[in-house]
C-alpha positions as CSV (number, residue, x, y, z in Angstrom):
1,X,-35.9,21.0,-4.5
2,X,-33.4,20.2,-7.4
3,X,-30.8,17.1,-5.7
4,X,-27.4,17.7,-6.5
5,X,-26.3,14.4,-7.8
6,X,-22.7,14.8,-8.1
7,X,-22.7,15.4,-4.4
8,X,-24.5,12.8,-3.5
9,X,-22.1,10.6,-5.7
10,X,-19.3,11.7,-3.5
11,X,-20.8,11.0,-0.7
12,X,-21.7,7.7,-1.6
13,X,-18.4,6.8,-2.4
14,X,-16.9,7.7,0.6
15,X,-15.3,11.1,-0.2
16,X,-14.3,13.5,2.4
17,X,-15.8,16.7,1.3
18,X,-14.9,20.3,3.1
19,X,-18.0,22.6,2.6
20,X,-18.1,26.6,2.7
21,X,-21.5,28.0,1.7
22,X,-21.8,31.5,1.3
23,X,-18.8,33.0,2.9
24,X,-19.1,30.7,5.8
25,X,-16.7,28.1,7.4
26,X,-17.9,24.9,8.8
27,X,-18.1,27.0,12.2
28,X,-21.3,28.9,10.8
29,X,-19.3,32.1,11.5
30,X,-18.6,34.4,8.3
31,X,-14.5,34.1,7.4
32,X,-12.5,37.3,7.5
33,X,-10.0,37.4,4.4
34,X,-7.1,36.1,4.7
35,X,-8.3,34.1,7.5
36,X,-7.2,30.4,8.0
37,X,-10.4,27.4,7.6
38,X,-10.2,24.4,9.2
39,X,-11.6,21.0,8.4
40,X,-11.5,17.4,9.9
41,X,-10.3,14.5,7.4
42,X,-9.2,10.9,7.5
43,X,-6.7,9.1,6.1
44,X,-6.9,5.5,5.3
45,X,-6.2,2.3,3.8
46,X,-4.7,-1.1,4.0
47,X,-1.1,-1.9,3.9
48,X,0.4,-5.6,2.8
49,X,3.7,-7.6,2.5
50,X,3.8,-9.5,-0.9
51,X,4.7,-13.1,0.3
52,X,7.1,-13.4,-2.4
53,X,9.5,-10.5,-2.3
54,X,8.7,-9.5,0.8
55,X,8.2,-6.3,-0.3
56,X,5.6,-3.7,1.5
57,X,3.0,-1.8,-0.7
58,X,-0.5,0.0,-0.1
59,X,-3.2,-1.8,-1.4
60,X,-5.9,0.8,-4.1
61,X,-8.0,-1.3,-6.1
62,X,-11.9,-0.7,-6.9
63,X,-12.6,-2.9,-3.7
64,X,-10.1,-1.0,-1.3
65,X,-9.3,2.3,-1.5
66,X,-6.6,4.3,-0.1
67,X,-7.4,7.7,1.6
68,X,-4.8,9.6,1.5
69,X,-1.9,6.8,2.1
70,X,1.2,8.5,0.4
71,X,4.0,5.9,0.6
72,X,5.1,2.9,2.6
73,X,8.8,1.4,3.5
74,X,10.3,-1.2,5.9
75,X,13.9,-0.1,6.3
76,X,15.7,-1.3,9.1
77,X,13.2,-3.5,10.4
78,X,10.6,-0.4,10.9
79,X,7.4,0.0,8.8
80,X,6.8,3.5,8.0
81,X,3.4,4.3,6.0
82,X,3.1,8.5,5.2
83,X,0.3,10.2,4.7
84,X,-0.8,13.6,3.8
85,X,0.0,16.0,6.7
86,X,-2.8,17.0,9.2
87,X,-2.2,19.8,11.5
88,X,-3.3,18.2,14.4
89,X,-4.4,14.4,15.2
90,X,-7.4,13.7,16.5
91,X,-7.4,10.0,16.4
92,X,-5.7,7.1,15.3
93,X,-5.1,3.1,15.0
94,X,-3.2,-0.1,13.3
95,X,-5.6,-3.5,13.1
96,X,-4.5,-6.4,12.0
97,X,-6.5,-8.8,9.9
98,X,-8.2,-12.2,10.8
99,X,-4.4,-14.1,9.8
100,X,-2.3,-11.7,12.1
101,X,-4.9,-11.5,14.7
102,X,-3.7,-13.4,17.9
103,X,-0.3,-14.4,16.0
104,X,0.8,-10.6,16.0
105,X,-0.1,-7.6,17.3
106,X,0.3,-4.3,15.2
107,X,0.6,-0.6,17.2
108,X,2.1,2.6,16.2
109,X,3.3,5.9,16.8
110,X,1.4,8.4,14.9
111,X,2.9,11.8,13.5
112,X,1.6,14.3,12.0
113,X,2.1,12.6,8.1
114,X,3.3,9.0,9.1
115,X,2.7,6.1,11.2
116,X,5.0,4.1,12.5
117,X,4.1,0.7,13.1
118,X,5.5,-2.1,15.2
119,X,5.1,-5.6,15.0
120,X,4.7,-8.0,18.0
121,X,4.0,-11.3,18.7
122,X,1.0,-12.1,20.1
123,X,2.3,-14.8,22.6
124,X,5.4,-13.2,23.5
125,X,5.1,-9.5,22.8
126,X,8.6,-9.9,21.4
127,X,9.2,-7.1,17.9
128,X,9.3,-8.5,14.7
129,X,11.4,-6.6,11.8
130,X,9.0,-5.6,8.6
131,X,11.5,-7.6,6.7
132,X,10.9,-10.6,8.7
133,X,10.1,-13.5,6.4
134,X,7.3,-14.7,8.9
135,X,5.6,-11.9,8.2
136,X,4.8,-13.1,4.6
137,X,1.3,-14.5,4.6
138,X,-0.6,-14.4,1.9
139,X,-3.2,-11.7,1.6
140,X,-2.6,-10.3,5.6
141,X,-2.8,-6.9,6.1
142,X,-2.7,-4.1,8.6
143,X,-5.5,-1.4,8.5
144,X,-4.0,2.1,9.1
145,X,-6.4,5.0,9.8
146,X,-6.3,8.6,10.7
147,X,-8.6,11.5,11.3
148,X,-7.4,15.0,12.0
149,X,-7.9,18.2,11.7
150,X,-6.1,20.6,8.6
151,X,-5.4,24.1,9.0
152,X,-5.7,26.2,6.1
């Protein structure tokens, strides 16, 4: 048996890969033309407030990779991060690393292409803007991740 090497590449990696094989959808069950597919996928990544301009961006280097994290921005006090749209969430959640962990609390309300993510004190359960210069420790983060289904 001949090993398909780029697959296994992919895999290794971390990729989310949707398979159809021979006419089939993940289901088993042949698919009629025209008929709609779907697949579960995750979205992911890490999210971080530069100390020095206070300004919020998603982290993507060779160590951390984003999954499908489309944008971030703290307007009015509210963090927003966007993804790309799933049709249907299946589940969700916001951690906060080991320097935000019992100082603040991060939780959110998921949509369909976005969280939206509030900060609380740990102590007081008090919100915190985004913009909120106490925010600004160096190299904290929030973990955002998703997994849903897509309807094709």
């Amino acid at each position: 048996m001949k090993r398909n090497t780029r697959f296994a590449a992919m895999l290794a990696a971390g990729t989310s890969v949707a398979l159809a094989v021979g006419g089939c959808a993940a289901t088993g069950r042949p698919s009629a033309p025209g008929a709609s597919t779907t697949t579960v996928e995750e979205r992911g990544g890490i999210v971080r407030v530069d100390p020095t301009t206070g300004t919020w961006f998603i982290l993507d280097t060779s160590a951390h990779h984003n999954e499908g994290l489309t944008g971030i921005s703290c307007t009015g006090g509210t963090l927003i991060v966007s993804f790309t749209p799933l049709t249907e969430i299946i589940t969700a959640f916001v951690d906060e690393d080991e320097s935000y962990t019992a100082v603040y609390e991060g939780g959110a309300s998921i949509g369909l292409s976005s969280f939206v993510i509030t900060v609380r004190r740990g102590s007081t359960g008090a919100v915190v803007p985004c913009d909120a210069t106490e925010l600004r420790i160096h190299n904290s983060n929030f973990f955002v991740w998703v997994r849903g289904r897509v309807t094709e």
